[in-house]
VOGU-3710 file (C-alpha; in Angstrom, 3 decimals, decimal comma):
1> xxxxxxxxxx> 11,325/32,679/12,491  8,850/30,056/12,219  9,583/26,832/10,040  6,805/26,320/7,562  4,665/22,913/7,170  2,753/21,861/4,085  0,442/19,034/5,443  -1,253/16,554/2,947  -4,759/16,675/4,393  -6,927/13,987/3,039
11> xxxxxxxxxx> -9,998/15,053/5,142  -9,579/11,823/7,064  -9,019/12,412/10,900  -5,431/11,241/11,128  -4,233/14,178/8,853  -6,177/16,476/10,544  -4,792/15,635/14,187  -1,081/16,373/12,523  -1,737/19,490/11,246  -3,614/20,617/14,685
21> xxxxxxxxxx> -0,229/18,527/16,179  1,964/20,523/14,483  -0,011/23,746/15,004  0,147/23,321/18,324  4,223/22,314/18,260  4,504/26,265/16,880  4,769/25,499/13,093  3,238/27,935/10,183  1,197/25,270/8,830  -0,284/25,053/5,638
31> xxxxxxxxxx> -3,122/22,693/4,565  -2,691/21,288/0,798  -5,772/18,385/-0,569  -4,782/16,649/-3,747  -7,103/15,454/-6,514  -5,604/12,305/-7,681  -8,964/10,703/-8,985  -11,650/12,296/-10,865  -14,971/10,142/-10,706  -17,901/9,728/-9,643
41> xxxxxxxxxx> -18,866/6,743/-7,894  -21,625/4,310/-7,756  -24,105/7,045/-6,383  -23,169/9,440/-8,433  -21,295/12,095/-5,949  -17,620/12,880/-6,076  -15,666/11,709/-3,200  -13,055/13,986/-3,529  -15,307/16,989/-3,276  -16,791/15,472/0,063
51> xxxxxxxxxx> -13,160/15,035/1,266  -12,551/18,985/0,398  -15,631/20,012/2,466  -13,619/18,119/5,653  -10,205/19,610/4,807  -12,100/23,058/4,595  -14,025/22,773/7,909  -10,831/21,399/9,887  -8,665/24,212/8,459  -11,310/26,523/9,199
61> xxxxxxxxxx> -11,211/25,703/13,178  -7,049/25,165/13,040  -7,269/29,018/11,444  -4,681/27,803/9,121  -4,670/28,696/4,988  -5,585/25,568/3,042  -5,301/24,997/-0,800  -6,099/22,452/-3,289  -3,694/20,815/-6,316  -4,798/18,585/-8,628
71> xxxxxxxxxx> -2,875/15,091/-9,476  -5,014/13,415/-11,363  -2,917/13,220/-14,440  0,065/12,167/-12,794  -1,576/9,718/-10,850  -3,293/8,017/-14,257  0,582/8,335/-15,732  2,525/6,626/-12,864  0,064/4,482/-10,860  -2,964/3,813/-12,491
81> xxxxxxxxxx> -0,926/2,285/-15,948  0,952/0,324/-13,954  -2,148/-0,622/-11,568  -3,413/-1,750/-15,315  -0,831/-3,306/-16,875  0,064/-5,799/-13,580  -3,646/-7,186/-13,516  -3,284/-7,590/-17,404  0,067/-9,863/-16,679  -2,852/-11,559/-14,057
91> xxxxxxxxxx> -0,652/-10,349/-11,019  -1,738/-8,266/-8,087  -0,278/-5,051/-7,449  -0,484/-2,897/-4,527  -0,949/0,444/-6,344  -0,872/2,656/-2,991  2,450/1,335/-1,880  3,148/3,256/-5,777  1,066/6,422/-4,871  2,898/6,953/-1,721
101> xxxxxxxxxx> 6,349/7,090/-4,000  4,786/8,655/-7,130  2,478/11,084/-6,220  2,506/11,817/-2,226  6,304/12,036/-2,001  6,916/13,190/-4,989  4,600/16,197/-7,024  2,885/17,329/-3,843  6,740/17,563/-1,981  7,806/19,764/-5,595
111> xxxxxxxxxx> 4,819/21,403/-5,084  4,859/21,949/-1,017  8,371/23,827/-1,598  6,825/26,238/-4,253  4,679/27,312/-1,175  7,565/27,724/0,771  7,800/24,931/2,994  10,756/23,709/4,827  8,923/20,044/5,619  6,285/18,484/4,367
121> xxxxxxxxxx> 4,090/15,743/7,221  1,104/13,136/6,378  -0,885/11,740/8,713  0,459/8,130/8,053  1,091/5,947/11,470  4,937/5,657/11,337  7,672/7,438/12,248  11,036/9,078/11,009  14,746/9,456/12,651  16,806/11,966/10,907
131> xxxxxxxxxx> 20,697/11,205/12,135  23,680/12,939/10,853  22,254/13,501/7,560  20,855/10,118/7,334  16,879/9,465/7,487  15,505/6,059/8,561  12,197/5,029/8,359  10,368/3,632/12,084  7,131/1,748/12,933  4,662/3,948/14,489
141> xxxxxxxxxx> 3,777/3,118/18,126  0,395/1,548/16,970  1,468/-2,016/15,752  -1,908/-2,342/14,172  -1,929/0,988/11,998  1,689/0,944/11,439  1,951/2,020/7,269  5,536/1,411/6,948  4,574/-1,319/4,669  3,086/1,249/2,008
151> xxxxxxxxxx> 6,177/3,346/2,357  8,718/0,897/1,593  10,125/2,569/-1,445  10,972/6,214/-0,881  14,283/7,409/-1,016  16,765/9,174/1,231  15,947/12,262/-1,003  12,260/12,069/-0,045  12,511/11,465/3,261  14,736/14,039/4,370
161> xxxxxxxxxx> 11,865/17,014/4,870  9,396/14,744/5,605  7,215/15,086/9,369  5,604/12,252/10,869  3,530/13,981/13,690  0,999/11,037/15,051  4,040/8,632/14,876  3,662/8,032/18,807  0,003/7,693/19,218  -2,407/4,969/18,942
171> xxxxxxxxxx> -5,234/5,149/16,982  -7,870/6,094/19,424  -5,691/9,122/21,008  -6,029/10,099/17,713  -9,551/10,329/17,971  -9,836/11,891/20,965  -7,585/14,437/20,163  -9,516/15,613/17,103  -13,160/15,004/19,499  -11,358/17,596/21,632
181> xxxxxxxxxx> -10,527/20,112/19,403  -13,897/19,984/17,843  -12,936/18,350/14,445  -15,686/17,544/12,263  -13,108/14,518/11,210  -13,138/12,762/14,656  -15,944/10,318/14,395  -14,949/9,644/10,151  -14,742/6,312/9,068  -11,736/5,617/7,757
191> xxxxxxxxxx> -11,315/4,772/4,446  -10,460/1,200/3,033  -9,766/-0,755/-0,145  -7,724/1,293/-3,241  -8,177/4,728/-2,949  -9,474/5,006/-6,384  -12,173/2,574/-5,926  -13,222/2,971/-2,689  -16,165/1,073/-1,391  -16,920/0,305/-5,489
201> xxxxxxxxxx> -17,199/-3,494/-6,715  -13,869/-3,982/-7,630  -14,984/-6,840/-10,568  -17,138/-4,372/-12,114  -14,703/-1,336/-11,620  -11,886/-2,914/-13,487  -14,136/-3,883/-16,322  -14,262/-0,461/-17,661  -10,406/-1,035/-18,349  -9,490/-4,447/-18,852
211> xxxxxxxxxx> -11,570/-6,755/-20,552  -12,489/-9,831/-18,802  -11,998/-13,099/-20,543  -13,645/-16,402/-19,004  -11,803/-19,532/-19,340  -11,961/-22,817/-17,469  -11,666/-23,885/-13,657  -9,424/-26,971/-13,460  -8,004/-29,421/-11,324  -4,114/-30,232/-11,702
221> xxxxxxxxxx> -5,584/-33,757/-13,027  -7,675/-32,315/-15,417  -10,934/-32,083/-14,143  -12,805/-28,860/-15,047  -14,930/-27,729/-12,138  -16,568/-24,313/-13,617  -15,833/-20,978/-15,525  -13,961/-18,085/-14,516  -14,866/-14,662/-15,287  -11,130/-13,358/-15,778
231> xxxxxxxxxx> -8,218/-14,002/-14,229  -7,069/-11,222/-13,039  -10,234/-11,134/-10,476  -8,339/-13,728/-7,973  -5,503/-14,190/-6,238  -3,381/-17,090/-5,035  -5,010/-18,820/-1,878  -8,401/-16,974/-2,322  -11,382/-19,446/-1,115  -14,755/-16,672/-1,720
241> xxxxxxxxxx> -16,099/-16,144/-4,925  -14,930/-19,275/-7,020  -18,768/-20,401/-7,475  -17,927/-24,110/-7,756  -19,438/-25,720/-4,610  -21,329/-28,923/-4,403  -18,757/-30,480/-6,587  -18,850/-34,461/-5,983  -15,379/-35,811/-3,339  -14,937/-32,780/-2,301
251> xxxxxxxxxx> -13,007/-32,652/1,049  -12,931/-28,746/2,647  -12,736/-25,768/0,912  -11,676/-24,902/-2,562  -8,928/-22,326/-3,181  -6,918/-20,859/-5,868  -3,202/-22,212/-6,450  -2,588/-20,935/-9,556  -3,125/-18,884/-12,649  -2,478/-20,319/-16,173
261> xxxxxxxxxx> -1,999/-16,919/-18,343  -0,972/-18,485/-21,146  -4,197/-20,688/-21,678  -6,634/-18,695/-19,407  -6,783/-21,295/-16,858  -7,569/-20,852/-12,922  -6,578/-24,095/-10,729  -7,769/-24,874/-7,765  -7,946/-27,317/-4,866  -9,392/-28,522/-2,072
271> xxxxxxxxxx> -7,925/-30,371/1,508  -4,725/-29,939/2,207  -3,011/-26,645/1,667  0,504/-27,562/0,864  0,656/-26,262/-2,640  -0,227/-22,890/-1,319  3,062/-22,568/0,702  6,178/-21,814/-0,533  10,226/-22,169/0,961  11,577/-18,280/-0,799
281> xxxxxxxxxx> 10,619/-16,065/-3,266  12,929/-14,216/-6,335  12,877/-10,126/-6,296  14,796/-8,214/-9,156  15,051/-5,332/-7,318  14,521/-3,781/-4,072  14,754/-0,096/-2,170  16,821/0,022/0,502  16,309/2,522/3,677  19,196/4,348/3,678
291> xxxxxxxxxx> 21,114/2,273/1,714  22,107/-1,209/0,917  23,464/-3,660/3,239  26,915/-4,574/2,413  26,489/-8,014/3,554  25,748/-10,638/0,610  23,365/-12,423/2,885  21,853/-11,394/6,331  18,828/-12,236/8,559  16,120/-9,858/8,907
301> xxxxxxxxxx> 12,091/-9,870/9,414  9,420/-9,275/6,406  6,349/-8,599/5,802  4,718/-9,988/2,159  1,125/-8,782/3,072  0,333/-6,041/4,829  -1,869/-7,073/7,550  0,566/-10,025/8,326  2,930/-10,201/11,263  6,133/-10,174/10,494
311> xxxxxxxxxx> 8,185/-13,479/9,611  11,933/-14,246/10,001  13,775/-14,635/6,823  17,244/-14,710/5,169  17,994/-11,847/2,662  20,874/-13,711/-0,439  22,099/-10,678/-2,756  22,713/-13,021/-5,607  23,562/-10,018/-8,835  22,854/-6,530/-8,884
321> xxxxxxxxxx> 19,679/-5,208/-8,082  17,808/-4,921/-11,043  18,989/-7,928/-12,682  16,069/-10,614/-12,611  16,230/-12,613/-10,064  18,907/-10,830/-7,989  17,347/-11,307/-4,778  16,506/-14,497/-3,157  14,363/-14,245/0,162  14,856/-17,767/1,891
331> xxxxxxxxxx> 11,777/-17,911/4,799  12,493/-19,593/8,407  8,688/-21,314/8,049  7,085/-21,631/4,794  4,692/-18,892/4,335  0,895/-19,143/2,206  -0,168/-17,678/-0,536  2,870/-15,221/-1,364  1,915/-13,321/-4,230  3,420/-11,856/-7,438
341> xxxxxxxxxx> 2,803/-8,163/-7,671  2,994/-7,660/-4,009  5,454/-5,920/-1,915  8,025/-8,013/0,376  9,054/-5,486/3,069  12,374/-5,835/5,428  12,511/-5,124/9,125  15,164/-4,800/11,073  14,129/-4,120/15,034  12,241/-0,431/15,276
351> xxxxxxxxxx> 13,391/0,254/11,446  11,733/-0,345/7,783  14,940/-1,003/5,816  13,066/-1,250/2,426  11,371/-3,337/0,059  10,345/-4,865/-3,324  8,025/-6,281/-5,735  7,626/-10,110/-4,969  9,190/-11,286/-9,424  7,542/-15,111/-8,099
361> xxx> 7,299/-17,553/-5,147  9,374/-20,654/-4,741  8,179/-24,024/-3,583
//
């Protein structure tokens, strides 16, 4: 009897290539689009219903069924608050690395099973190695798409129906594939930024939430250089956008190096970039794939940015995880602009062996 697949088509062609992957492999394979936003944007048309129209066309050539669920709600509960409530601490979070746990591994899998599904597959570019019971998370053989980053934080219990079908193929086999098979996806830009915002101005986007409050552009001697429009619009090393050129000795660039929440200040500097790097960084917690290490202190490689090759580091357990500060990630080379909010992700060799919110960096 064949083994049924729920695939999370986005309408993108990656998702499309692993349900006609999967098709092809002799699953029953069932197409399912979630709704996790519901807006408008700039223009006035609804993404989401554009994305439908591709899921629809695609499943219409695969012959497979295809269905819709709607997430919205749960998204706005368990991302989007969160999303909020980091910028309003002036942090920056990485809400997708959130969505991934939250909403595409979580209500859509509960929902996958009530259509009968023995896996569930996404068209994300990694890979999955299911051992004895025990499920580890790979890099996909396209370095430059690899996602593990973004799914750093599911669990064993998530991971063990889970089918990552484009795993071994770069990008543009992808592309070919679906140009093959006729695909209306194939030539489909992919998409970028938050998923909720999209191609949006982010500045103005978040104004209909938080409310921006200007304050002063300083130097750590005291010289004010300009007025910010909020802090929670920059982030540590960021050069673009700071609207104070032409200032009198200045010497390169100016960048941020830090933000004052408590009296609505932005720093910055110019020259030498020394106060941008930083020695370690603190986690409280962090999601280990399968399990924690029993060592105290090891040597691994992490990513704290996404698009950022990976760096050698040294892992210190220091209390149990949870407890602030319980993590201390010591760096081999001092590393720029590591950022509160974000994700530092652990590698060891082929395997993602988790991850956690970076608590602060240390100089």
């Amino acid at each position: 009897m064949k083994k049924t697949v729920v695939v999370g088509m986005s309408g993108g062609v990656d998702s499309s290539v692993a349900a006609l992957l999967l098709k092809e492999q002799g699953y029953n394979v069932i197409g399912l689009f979630m709704v996790n936003w519901e807006e408008n944007d700039e223009n006035g048309c609804c993404t989401a219903e554009e994305d439908y129209a591709d899921v629809r066309r695609v499943s219409e050539v695969l012959d497979i069924p295809y269905y819709t669920v709607n997430f919205s709600k749960e998204y706005y509960d368990r991302v989007f608050r969160y999303f909020l409530d980091e910028y309003s601490r002036g942090r920056t979070p990485n809400p997708d690395v959130l969505c991934n746990r939250e909403i595409k591994f979580g209500p859509f899998l509960s929902y996958a099973e009530k259509l009968g599904a023995d896996y569930i597959a996404t068209g994300h570019y990694c890979g999955i190695s299911h051992e004895n019971g025990v499920h580890y998370l790979l890099k996909a053989k396209d370095r430059n798409k690899d996602q593990t980053y973004f799914l750093n934080q599911l669990s064993q219990k998530q991971l063990e129906k889970v089918l990552f079908p484009i795993a071994d193929l770069d990008k543009s086999e992808v592309r070919a594939i679906a140009e093959e098979n006729g695909l209306a996806t194939a030539r489909k830009k992919d998409s970028t930024g938050i998923c909720f915002i999209g191609e949006r101005n982010f500045r103005k986007f978040l104004m209909n939430y938080l409310p921006a409050k200007s304050g002063d552009i300083k130097t750590y001697d005291g010289r004010v250089l300009g007025t910010h429009c909020g802090l929670m619009y920059y982030t540590i090393g960021q050069r673009k956008g700071l609207d104070i050129g032409g200032q009198k000795d200045d010497e390169g660039r100016w960048f941020v190096i830090e933000k004052d929440l408590k009296n609505n200040v932005l720093y910055v500097a110019h020259g030498e970039e020394d106060r941008l790097y930083s020695s370690a960084l603190a986690m409280d917690e962090c999601n280990w794939i399968p399990f924690a290490k029993e060592e105290k202190e090891f040597h691994c490689t992490a990513k704290f940015r996404y698009r950022q090759p990976e760096q050698g580091c040294t892992v210190k357990i220091l209390g149990r995880n949870g407890e602030k500060g319980s993590i201390l990630v010591e760096f081999d080379e001092k590393q720029r602009a590591i950022t509160e909010g974000q994700y530092a992700v652990f590698y060891d060799g082929n395997k993602c062996i988790g991850g956690g919110v970076i608590e602060r960096a240390i100089k």
